[in-house]
C-alpha positions as CSV (number, residue, x, y, z in Angstrom):
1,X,104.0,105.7,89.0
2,X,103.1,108.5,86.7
3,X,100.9,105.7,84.6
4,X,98.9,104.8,88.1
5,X,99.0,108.4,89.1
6,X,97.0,109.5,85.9
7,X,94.7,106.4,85.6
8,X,93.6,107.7,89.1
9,X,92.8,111.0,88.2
10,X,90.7,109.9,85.4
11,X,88.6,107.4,87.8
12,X,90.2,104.6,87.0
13,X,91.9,102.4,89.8
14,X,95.3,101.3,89.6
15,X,98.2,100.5,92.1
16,X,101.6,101.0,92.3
17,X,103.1,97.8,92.4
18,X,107.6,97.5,93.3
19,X,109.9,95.5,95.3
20,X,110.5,96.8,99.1
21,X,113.8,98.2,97.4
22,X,112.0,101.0,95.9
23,X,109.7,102.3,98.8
24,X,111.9,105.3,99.5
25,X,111.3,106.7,95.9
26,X,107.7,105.6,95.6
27,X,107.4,107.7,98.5
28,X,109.3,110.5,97.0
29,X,107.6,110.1,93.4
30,X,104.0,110.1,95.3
31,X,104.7,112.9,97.0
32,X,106.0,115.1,93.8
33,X,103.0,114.2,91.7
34,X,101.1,115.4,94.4
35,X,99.0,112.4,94.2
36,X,98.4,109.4,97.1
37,X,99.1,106.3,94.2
38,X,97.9,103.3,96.4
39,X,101.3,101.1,96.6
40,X,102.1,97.4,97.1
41,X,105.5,96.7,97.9
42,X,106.9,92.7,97.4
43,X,110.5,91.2,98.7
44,X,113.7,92.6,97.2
45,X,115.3,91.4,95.2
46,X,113.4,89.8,92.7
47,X,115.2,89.8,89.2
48,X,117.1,86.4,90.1
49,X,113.8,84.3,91.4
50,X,113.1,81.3,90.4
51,X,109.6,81.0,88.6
52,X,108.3,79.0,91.9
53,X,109.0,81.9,93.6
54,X,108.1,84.6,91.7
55,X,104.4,82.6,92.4
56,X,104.2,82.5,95.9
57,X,105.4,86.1,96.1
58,X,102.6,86.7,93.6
59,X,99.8,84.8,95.5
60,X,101.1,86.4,98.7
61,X,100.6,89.8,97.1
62,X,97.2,89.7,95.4
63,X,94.9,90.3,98.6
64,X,96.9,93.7,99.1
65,X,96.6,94.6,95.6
66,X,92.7,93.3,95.8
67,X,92.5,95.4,98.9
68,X,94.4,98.5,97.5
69,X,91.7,98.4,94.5
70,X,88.6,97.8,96.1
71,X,89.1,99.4,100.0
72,X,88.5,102.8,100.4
73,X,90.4,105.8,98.4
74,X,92.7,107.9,100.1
């Protein structure tokens, strides 16, 4: 998050990208760097997917990540 968070500030999109596992400390990391990181969140787990569905998580995430980096700031 500290990558996104700095890519931001220097004008340059980027989104924070984690499985649902991890919105409690995105939420806490956000709010410490003082910055509103845009943030896509996918199913947890996902280390023991198989390659099939590490893709359809993938195709089912790239509108909001699309979204995220083109919709409005903020």
């Amino acid at each position: 998050m500290h990558d996104i968070s700095d890519l931001e500030r220097r004008g340059i999109p980027g989104v924070f990208v984690a499985s649902e596992g991890f919105i409690d400390a995105a939420e806490t990391q956000a709010t410490a760097l003082g910055h509103p990181t845009a943030r896509v969140f996918t199913p947890h787990p996902i280390q023991d997917r198989t390659d099939d569905e590490m893709r359809e998580i993938a195709d089912a995430t790239v509108e909001a990540l699309i979204a995220k980096l083109t919709g409005p700031q903020g």
